[in-house]
C-alpha positions in Angstrom: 23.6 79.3 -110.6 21.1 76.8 -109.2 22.8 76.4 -106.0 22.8 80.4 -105.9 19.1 81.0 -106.5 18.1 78.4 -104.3 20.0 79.7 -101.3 18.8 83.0 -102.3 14.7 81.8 -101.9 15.5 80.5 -98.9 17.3 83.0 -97.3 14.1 85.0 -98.6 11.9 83.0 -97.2 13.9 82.8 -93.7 14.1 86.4 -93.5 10.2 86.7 -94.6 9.5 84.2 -91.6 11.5 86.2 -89.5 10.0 89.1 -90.0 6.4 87.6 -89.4 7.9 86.3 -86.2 9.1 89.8 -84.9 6.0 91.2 -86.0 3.7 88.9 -84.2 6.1 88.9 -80.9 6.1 92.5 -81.1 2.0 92.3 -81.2 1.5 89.8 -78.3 3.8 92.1 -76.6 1.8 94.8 -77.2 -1.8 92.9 -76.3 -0.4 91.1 -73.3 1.3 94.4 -72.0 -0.4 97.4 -72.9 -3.6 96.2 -74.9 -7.0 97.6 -72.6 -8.0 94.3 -71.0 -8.3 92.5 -67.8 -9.1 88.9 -66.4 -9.4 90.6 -63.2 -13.3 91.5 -63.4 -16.1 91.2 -60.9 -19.9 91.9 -61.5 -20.9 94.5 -58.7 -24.7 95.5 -58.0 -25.9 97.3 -55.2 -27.0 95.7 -52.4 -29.7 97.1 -49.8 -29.3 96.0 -46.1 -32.9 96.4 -45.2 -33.9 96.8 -41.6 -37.3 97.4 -40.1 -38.2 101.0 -38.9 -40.3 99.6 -35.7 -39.2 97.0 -33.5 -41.5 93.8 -32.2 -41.7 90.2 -32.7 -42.6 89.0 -36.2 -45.9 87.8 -37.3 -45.5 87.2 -40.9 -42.6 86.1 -43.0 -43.7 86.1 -47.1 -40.4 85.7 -48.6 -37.5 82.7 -49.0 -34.2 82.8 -49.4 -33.2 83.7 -53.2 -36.3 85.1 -54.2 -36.9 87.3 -56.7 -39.2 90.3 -55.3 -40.4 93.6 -56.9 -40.2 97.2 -55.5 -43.4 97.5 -52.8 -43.7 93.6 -52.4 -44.1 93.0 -48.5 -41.1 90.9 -47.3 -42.4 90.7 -43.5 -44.8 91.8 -40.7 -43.7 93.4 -37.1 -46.6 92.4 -35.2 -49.1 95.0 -35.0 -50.8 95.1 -31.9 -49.0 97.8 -30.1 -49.0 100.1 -32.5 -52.9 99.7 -33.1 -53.1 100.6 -29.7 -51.3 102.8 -29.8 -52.9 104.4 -32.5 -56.2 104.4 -31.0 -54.7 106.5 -27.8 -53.4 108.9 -30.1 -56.8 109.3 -31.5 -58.1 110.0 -28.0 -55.9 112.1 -26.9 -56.6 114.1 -30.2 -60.3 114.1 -30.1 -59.7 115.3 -26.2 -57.5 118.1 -27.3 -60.1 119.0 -30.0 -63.2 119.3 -27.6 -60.6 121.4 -25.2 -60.0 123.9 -28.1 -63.9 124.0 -29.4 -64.6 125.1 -25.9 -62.1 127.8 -25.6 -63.2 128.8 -28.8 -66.5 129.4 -27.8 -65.6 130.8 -24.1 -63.3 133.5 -26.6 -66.5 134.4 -28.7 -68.8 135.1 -25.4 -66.4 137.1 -24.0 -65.2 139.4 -27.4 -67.9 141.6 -27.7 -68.0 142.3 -23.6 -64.1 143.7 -23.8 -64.4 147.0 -22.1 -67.9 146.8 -20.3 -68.1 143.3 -17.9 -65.1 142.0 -19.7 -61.7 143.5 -18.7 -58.6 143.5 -21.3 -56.6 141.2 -19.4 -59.2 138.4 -18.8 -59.7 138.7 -23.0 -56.0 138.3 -23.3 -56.0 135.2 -21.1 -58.8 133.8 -22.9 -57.0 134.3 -26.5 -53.9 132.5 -24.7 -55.9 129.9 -23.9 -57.4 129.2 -27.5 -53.6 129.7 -28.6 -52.2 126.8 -26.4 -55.1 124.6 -27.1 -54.6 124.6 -30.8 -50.8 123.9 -29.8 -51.9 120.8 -27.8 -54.3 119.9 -31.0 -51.3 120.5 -33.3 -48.9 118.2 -30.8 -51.4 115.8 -30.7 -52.5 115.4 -34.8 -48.3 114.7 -34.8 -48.7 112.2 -32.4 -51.3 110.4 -34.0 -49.5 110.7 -38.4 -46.3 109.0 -36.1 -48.5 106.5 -34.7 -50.4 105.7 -37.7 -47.0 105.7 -39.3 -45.5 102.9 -37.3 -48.4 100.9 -37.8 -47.8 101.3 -41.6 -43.6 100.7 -41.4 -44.9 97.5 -39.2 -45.3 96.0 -42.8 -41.4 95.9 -44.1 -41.9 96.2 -47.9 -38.8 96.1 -50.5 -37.7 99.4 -51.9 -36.5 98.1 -54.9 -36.7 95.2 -57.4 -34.1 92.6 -56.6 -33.5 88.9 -55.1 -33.6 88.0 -51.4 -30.4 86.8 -50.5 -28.4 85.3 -47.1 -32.4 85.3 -45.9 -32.5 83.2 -42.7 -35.8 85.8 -41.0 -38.5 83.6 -39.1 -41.2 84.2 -37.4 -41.4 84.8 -33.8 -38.0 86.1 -34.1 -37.7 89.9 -32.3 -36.4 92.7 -34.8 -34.8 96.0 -33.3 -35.4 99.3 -35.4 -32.6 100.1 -37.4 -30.9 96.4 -36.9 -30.6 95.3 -40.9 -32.0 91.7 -40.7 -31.6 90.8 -44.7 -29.5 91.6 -47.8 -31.8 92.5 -51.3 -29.5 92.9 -54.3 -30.8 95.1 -56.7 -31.2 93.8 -60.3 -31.5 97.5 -61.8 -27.7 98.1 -60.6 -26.0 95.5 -62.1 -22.1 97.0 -63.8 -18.9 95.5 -63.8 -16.5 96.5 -62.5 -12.9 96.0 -64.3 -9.1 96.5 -62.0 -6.6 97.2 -65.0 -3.3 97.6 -64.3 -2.0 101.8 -64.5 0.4 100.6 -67.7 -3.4 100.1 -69.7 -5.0 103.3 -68.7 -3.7 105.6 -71.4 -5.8 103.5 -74.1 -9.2 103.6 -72.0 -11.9 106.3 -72.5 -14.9 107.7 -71.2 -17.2 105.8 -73.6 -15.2 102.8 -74.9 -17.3 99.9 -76.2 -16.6 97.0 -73.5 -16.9 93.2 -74.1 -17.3 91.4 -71.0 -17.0 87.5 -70.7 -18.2 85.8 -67.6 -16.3 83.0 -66.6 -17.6 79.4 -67.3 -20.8 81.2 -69.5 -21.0 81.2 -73.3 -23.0 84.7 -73.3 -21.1 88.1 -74.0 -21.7 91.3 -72.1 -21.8 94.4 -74.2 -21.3 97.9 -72.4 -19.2 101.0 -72.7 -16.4 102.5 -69.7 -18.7 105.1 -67.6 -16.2 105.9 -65.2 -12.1 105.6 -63.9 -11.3 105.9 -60.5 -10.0 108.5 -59.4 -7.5 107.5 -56.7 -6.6 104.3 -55.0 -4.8 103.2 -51.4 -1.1 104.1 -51.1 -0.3 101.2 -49.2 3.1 102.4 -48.2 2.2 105.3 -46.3 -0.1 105.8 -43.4 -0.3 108.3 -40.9 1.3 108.3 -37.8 0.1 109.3 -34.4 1.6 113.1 -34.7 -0.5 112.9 -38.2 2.9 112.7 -40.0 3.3 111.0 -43.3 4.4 107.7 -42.5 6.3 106.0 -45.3 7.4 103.0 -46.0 11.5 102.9 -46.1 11.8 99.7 -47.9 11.9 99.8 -52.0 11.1 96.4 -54.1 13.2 96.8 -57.5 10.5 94.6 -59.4 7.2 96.7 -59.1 3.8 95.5 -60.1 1.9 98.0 -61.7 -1.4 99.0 -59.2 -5.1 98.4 -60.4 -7.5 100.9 -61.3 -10.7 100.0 -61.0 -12.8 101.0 -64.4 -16.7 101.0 -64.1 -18.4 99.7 -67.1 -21.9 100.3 -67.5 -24.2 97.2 -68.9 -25.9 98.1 -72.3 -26.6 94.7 -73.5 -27.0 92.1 -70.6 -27.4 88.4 -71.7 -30.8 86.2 -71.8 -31.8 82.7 -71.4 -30.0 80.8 -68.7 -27.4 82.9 -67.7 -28.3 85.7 -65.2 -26.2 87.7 -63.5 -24.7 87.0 -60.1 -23.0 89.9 -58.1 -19.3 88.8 -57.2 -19.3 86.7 -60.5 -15.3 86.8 -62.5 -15.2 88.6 -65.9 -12.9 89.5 -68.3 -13.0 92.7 -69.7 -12.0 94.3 -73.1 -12.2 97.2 -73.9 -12.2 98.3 -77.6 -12.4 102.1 -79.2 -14.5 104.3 -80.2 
């Protein structure tokens, strides 16, 4: 009887550890393989590749490299010489064009009440076509002059948003070309993450999902919620040909690797003290439910 009931218990509690075995293989299988989360996650932010809209040596460099700046802070200075010059001939040219029209104006207003008597219709016509294409020339130059005064205002490169100065190697004397980006500004309003979960995960991630996000080698949690799933990714066993024919592939691996979506999770709650965030930085990211 002894010998019975104590082979009994522990076939009990075999079959009870068994069973708490299978259960928490079954759940590791289930976290490891289809639970929502990723090691595979980067910090993104926009990043603006400012260029200057003039071109011209540089006078005046007020930044450094890593800086922190905010949105209107002047970064550097084309040097403005030219375009003050050029300023002041567009002025001329204005004020020229101005006196022009005044006196057509007034050659018009002598004339108007003459039509018929001394003054034939024609020569009244050619006067009002000539009060016309002065106020053209006035019009023309009044442009000339808001694109001159303009340049001299772009000569001062300000930042167009708040951000850090980064890869900044700018001095002065060196020449800048319009439209040539000469530094990098990463914006700190723009900072998401940006999560690449493998297709077998998708099904348990939705539009809204609370996110935990864990930067590598910092203590601090990110809190923030899924704002978007891609949409579509590179098939990279097709490409087009040169008659625009699908172009495919004709190997087959047996073992396939699931693809990665990428998953764009909006910051909510970004961490303080020490730790600020670095674009390019690794993450891991969980997502949890609703």
């Amino acid at each position: 009887m002894k010998i019975t009931s104590l082979l009994s218990r522990r076939v009990a509690a075999l079959a009870v550890a068994i069973a708490a075995i299978t259960v928490a293989a079954l759940f590791l299988w289930d976290y490891y393989m289809n639970a929502p989360w990723t090691r595979d996650g980067r910090v993104c932010a926009d990043i603006v590749r400012l260029a200057p809209d003039v071109s011209g040596p540089v006078s005046g460099v007020l930044v450094q490299d890593n800086q922190s700046v905010k949105k209107g802070d002047m970064l550097f200075r084309v040097d403005p010489a030219r375009f003050l010059l050029a300023l002041r001939q567009s002025e001329a040219a204005l004020a020229d064009a101005t006196s022009a029209l005044i006196l057509a104006q007034r050659e018009l207003a002598r004339n108007r009440p003459m039509e018929g008597r001394w003054v034939s219709h024609q020569q009244l016509d050619q006067l009002t076509t000539a009060v016309t294409r002065c106020e053209a020339v006035v019009r023309r130059a009044e442009a000339d002059r808001d694109v001159a005064r303009l340049n001299l205002e772009r000569s001062e490169v300000r930042s167009p948003v708040n951000g850090y100065v980064t890869n900044f190697s700018l001095r002065e004397g060196n020449y800048v070309t319009s439209g040539q980006p000469v530094m990098a500004i990463v914006d700190e309003d723009s900072y998401y993450v940006a999560g690449y979960f493998e297709e077998t995960k998708l099904p348990r991630i939705r539009l809204g999902d609370r996110v935990t996000v864990r930067l590598m080698g910092a203590g601090s949690r990110i809190v923030g919620h899924v704002a978007g799933i891609a949409a579509g990714i590179e098939d990279r066993d097709r490409a087009d040909s040169s008659r625009l024919l699908a172009n495919v592939n004709p190997t087959f691996s047996w073992v396939r690797l699931p693809q990665r979506v990428p998953v764009r999770v909006s910051i909510d709650d970004a961490p303080g003290g020490p730790t600020r965030l670095v674009a390019g930085q690794t993450a891991t990211v969980i997502v949890s439910a609703r």
